[in-house]
Structures are given as structure tokens and as C-alpha cells.
C-alpha positions as a Markdown table, in Angstrom:
| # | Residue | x | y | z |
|---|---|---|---|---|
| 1 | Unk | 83.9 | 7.3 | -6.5 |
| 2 | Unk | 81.5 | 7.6 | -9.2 |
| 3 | Unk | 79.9 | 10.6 | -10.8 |
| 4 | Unk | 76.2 | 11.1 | -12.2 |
| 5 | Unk | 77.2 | 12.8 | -15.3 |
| 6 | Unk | 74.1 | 15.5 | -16.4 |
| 7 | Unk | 73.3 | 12.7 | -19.5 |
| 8 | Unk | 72.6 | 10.0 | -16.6 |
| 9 | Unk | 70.6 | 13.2 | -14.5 |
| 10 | Unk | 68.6 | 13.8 | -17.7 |
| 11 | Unk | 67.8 | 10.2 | -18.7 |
| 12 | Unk | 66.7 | 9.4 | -15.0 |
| 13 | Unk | 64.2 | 12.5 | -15.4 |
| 14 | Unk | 62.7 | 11.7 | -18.7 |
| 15 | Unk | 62.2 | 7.7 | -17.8 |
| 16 | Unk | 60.0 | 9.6 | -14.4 |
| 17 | Unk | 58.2 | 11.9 | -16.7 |
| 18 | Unk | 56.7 | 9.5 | -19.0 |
| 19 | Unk | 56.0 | 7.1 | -16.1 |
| 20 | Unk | 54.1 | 9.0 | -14.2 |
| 21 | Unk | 52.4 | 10.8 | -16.6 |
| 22 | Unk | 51.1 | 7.9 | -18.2 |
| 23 | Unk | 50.4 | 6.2 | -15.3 |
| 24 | Unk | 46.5 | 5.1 | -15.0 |
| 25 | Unk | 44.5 | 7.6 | -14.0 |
| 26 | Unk | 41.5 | 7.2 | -10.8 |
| 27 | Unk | 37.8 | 8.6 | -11.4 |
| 28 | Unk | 37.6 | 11.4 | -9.4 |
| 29 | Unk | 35.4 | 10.6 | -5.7 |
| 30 | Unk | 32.6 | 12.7 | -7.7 |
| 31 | Unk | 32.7 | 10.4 | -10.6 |
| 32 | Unk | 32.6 | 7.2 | -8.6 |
| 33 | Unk | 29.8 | 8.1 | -7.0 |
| 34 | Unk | 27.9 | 8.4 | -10.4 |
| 35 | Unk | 29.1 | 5.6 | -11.9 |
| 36 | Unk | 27.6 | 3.4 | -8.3 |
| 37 | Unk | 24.1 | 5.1 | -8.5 |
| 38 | Unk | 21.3 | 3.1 | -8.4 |
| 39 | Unk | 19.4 | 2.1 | -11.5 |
| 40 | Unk | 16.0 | 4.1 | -11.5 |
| 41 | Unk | 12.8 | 1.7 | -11.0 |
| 42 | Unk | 10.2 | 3.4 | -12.8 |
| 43 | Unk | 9.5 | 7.7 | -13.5 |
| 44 | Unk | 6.3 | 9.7 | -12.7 |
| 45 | Unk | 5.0 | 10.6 | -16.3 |
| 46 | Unk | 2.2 | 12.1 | -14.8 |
| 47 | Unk | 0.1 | 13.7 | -11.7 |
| 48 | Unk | -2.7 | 16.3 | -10.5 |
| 49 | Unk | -3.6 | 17.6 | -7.2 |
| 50 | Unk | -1.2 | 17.1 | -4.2 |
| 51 | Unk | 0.8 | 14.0 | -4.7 |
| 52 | Unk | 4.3 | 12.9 | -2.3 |
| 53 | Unk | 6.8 | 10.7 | -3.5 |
| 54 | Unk | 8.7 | 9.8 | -0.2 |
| 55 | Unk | 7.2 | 12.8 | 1.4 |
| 56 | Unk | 8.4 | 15.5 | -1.0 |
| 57 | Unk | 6.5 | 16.9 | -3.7 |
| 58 | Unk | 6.0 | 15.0 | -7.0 |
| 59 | Unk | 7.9 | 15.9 | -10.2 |
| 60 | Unk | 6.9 | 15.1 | -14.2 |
| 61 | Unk | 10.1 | 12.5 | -15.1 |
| 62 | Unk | 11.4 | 12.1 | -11.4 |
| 63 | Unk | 12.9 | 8.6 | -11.1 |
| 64 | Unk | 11.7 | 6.0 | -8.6 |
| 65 | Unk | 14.3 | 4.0 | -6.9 |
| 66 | Unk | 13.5 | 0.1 | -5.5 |
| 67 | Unk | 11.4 | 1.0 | -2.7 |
| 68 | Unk | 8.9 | 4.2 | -2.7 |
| 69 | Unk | 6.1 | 5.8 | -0.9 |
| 70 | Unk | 3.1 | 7.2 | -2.8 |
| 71 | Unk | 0.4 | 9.4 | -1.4 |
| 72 | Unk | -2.4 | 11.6 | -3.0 |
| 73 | Unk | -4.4 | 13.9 | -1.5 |
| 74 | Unk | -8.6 | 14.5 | -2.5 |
| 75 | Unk | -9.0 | 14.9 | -6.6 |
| 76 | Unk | -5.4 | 13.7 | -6.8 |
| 77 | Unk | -3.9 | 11.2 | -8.8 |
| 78 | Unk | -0.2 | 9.9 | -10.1 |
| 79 | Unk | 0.5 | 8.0 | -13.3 |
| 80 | Unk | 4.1 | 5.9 | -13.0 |
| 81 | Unk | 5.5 | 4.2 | -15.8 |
| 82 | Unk | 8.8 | 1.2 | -15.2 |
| 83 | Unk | 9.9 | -1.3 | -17.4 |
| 84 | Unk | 9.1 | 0.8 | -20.4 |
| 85 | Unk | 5.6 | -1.0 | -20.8 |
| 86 | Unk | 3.8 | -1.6 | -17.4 |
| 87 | Unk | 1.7 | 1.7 | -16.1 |
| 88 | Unk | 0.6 | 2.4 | -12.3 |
| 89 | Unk | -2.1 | 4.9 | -11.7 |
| 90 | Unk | -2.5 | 5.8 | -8.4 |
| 91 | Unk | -5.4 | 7.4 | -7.2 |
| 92 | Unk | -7.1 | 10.1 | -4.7 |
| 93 | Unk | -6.8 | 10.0 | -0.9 |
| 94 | Unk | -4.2 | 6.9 | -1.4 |
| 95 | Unk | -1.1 | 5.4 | 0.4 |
| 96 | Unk | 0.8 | 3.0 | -2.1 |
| 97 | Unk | 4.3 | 1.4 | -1.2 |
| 98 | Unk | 5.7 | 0.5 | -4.1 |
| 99 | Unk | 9.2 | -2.4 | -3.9 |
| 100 | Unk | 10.3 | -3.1 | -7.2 |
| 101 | Unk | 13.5 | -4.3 | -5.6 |
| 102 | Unk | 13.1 | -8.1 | -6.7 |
| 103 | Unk | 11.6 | -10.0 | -9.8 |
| 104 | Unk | 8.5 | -10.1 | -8.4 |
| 105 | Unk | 7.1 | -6.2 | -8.7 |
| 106 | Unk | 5.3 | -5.4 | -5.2 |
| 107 | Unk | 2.7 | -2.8 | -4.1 |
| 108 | Unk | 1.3 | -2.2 | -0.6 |
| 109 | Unk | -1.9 | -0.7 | -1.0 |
| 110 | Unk | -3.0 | 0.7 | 2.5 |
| 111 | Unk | -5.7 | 3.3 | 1.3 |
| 112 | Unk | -7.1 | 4.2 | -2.0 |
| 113 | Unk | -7.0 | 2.8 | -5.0 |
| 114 | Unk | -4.5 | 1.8 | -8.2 |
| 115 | Unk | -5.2 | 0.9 | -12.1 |
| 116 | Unk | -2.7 | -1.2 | -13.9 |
| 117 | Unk | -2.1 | -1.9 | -17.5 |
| 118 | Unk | 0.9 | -4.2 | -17.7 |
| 119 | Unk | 2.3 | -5.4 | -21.1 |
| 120 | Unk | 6.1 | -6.2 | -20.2 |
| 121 | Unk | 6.4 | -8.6 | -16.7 |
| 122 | Unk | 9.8 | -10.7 | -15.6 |
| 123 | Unk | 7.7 | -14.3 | -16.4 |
| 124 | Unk | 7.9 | -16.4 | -13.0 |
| 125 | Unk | 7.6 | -20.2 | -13.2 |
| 126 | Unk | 4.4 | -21.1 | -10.8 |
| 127 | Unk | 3.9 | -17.2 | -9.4 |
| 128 | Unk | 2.6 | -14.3 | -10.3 |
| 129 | Unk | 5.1 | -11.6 | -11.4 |
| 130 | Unk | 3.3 | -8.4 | -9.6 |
| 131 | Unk | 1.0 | -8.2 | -6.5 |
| 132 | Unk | -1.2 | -5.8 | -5.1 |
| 133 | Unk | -1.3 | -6.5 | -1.3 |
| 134 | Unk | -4.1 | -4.7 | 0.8 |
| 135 | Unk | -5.2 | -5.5 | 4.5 |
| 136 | Unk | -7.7 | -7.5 | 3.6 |
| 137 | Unk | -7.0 | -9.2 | 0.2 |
| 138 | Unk | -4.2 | -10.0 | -2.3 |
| 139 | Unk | -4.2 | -9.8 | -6.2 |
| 140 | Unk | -1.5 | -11.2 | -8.6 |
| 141 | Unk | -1.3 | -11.0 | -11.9 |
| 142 | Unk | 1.1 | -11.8 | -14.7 |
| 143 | Unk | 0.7 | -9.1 | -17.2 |
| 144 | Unk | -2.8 | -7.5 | -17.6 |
| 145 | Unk | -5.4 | -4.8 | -17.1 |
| 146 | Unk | -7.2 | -4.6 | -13.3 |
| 147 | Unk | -8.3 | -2.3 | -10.7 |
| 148 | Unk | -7.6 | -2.6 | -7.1 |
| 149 | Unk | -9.8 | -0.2 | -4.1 |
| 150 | Unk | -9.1 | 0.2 | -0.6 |
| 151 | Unk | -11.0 | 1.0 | 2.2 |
| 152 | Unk | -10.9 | 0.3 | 6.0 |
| 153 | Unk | -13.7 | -2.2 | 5.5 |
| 154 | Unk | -13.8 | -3.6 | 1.9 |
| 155 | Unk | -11.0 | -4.5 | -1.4 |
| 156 | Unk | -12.2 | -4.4 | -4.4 |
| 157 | Unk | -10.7 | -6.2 | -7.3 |
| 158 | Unk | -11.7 | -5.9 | -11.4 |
| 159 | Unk | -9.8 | -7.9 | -13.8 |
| 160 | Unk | -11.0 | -4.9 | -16.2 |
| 161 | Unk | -9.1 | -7.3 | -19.4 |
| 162 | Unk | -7.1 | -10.6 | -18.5 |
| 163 | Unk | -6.6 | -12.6 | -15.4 |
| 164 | Unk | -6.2 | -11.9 | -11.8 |
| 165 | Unk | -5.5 | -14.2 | -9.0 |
| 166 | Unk | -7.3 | -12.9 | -5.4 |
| 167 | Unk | -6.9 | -14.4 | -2.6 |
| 168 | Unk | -8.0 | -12.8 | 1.3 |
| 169 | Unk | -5.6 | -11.9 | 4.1 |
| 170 | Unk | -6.5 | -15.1 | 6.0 |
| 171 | Unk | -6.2 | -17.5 | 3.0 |
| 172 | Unk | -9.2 | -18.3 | 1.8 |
| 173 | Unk | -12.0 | -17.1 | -1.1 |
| 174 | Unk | -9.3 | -17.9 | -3.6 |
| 175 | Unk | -10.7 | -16.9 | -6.7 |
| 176 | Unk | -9.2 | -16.8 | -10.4 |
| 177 | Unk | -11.3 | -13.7 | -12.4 |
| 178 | Unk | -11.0 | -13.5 | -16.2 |
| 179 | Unk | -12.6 | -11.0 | -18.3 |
| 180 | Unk | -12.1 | -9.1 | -21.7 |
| 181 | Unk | -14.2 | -6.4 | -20.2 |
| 182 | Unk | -14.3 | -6.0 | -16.5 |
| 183 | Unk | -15.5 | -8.9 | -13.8 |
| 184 | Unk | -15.0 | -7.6 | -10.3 |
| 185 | Unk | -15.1 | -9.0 | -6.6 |
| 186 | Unk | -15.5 | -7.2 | -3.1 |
| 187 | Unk | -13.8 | -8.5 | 0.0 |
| 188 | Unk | -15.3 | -7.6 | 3.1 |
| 189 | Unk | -14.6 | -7.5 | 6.6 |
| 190 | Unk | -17.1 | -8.9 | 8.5 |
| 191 | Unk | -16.0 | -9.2 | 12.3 |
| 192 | Unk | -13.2 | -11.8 | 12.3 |
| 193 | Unk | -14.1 | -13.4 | 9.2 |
| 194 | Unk | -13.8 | -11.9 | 5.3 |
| 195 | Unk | -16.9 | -12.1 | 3.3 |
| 196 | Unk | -17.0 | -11.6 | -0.4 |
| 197 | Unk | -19.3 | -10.7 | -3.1 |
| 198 | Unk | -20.0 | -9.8 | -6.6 |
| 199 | Unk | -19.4 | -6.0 | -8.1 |
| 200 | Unk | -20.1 | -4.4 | -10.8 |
| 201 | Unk | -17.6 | -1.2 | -12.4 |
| 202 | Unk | -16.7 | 0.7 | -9.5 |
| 203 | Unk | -14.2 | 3.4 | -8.8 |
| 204 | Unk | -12.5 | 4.0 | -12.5 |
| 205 | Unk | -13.9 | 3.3 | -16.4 |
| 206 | Unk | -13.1 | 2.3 | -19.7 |
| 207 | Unk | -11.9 | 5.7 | -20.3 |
| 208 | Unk | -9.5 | 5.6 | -17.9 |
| 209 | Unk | -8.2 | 2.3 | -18.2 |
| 210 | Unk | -7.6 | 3.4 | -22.1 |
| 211 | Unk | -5.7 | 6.9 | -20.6 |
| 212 | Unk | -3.4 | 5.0 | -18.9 |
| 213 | Unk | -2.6 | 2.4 | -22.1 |
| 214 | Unk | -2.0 | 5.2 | -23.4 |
| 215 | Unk | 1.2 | 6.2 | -21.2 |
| 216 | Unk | 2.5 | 3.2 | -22.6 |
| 217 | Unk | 1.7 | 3.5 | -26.0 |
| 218 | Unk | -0.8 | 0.7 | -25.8 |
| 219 | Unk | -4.6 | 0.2 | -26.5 |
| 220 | Unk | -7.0 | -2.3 | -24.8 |
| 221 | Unk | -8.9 | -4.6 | -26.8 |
| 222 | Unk | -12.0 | -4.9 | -25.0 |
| 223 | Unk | -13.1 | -7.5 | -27.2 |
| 224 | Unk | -11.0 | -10.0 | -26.3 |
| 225 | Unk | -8.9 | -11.2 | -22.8 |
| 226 | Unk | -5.0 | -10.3 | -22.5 |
């Protein structure tokens, strides 16, 4: 019968040692789970008054994921930035839904009212590459200045500098508004039908259109269209 001599015993051990020790190590569960988090969608850069993000209170640099809940209370208001150059302002007494979960950037507008100044869109062949959807109308756009206002009656829509598709909830007063300084359009409810109608500046200004450039580092050139 054969011995294991203490040579063999030693030999075995140091072959295990370096085996195991150099063996592939796995990311710790903690470390996983940080390398699978989600991608952040846009950041709030900016906000006054009482403003939720999915029902808890805002934050200066919080990240938004693909699908969030915005709401402002009276004299409130909540600048987002995503993409590095598009800017949403959202304003007082609103409820905005905003899914950036696909290429085509989405926001549910069911109250209030939201400013825009986008300069860096996913470009779409034959669509727009962000909406604004309200109850009563819908605005697309591919990359430019506007205004949207919501009330239980009435959306308002500016193309405050570029182009802006609108269209109403029951598909029709299809309009295309271009501007380099603000054309605007009103969509009313009227019974079972939508009306619409011809509006002047309402609901924000050249001021704040320019703040909100500003978030991006941008300036608007009122003299000519985006």
C-alpha cells in the first residue's frame, strides 16, 4: 500500500491555495444591484413653492426615472432638465406625467401648464419626437420653444419660437403653428364638439421663456424661427 509522503501533502495544498485564491471573484448582492440601476431620465435643476415628484417632496438634482408624476401647488413651479439640452418648466396648480421611457419623449398634461425649450430631440422619421397630451388637444414638436395651458374647459398652445403640430382629442382642427416670436391657439370645449380660436401671449413671457434657455445654457433668437 502506498504512502502520501509530506512532499505530495504539501504540493496538493499549494496547487489548492493558488486555485482558489485566484479563482474569479462575484460582485457582492450590493454591488449588483448598483451596477442594474436604472439610467436617470432627466434631474430637477430647479423649483419654488410646494412641488411632488411621485408624491414626495422635490429635491435640487434628484433624478427622474422613465415614468414620473409632477405636481405643483399655487405660486409653485418646477424646472427639469434630460438629455442635457431639452428644459421642462412646469407650472402652478399643475399635474404633469412625464414617460420618457421610449424615443418618443411623452407628457400628460392633466392641469396647469408647461414651457419647453428643446435643442437636443432623438429625430423620428414622419413623427414628432415629444408630445404634450391634454384632454382636449395634442401638441408635437421636434425640437423648439412652446407653451402648453390646461384647464377643465380650454388648451392653449404658443409656438413661442419654431413649429408645433396641434391637433384636438377627437381629431380634427389640425393645425401647423410657426412663429419666431409667439403665435398661439385655444381649444375649447364646447358641449360635444372642440372649438378653437386665436390667442394672444397668455400664461408665461419672453422673460421666462429666456430663464428657462437659460437652464440649458441656451438663448432664444426671437428674431428668427428654430
Amino acid at each position: 500500500m502506498k504512502r502520501i509522503t509530506p512532499l505530495v501533502l504539501i504540493a496538493v495544498s499549494l496547487v489548492l491555495f493558488f486555485t482558489v485564491g485566484c479563482a474569479p471573484k462575484k460582485a457582492a448582492p450590493a454591488a449588483q444591484a448598483s451596477m442594474a440601476a436604472p439610467v436617470p431620465r432627466g434631474m430637477v435643476v430647479f423649483f419654488e413653492g410646494d412641488v411632488k415628484i411621485d408624491g414626495t417632496a422635490a429635491e435640487i438634482g434628484r433624478a427622474l426615472g422613465a415614468k414620473t408624476l409632477i405636481e405643483t401647488g399655487s405660486g409653485a413651479s418646477c424646472d427639469i432638465v434630460f438629455d442635457g439640452k431639452n428644459a421642462l418648466r412646469v407650472s402652478q396648480n399643475a399635474v404633469a406625467a412625464l414617460d420618457f421611457s421610449g424615443i418618443v419623449k411623452e407628457v400628460t398634461l392633466k392641469k396647469g401648464g408647461l414651457t419647453s425649450v428643446l435643442r437636443k430631440l432623438d429625430k423620428i422619421a414622419g413623427t414628432d419626437s415629444f408630445r404634450v397630451v391634454t384632454p382636449i388637444a395634442i401638441a408635437g414638436v421636434r425640437g423648439t420653444s412652446f407653451c402648453v395651458w390646461v384647464d377643465d374647459k380650454s388648451t392653449y398652445v404658443c409656438a413661442c419660437n419654431g413649429t408645433v403640430k396641434t391637433i384636438d382629442a377627437k381629431g380634427s382642427n389640425e393645425l401647423v403653428l410657426s412663429a419666431a416670436h409667439h403665435t398661439a391657439r385655444n381649444y375649447l370645449m364646447k358641449g360635444e364638439t372642440i372649438g378653437l380660436s386665436t390667442a394672444g401671449v397668455e400664461h408665461h413671457s419672453d422673460a421666462g421663456m429666456e430663464s428657462l434657455a437659460a437652464r440649458i445654457g441656451e438663448k432664444i433668437d426671437w428674431s428668427k424661427e428654430d
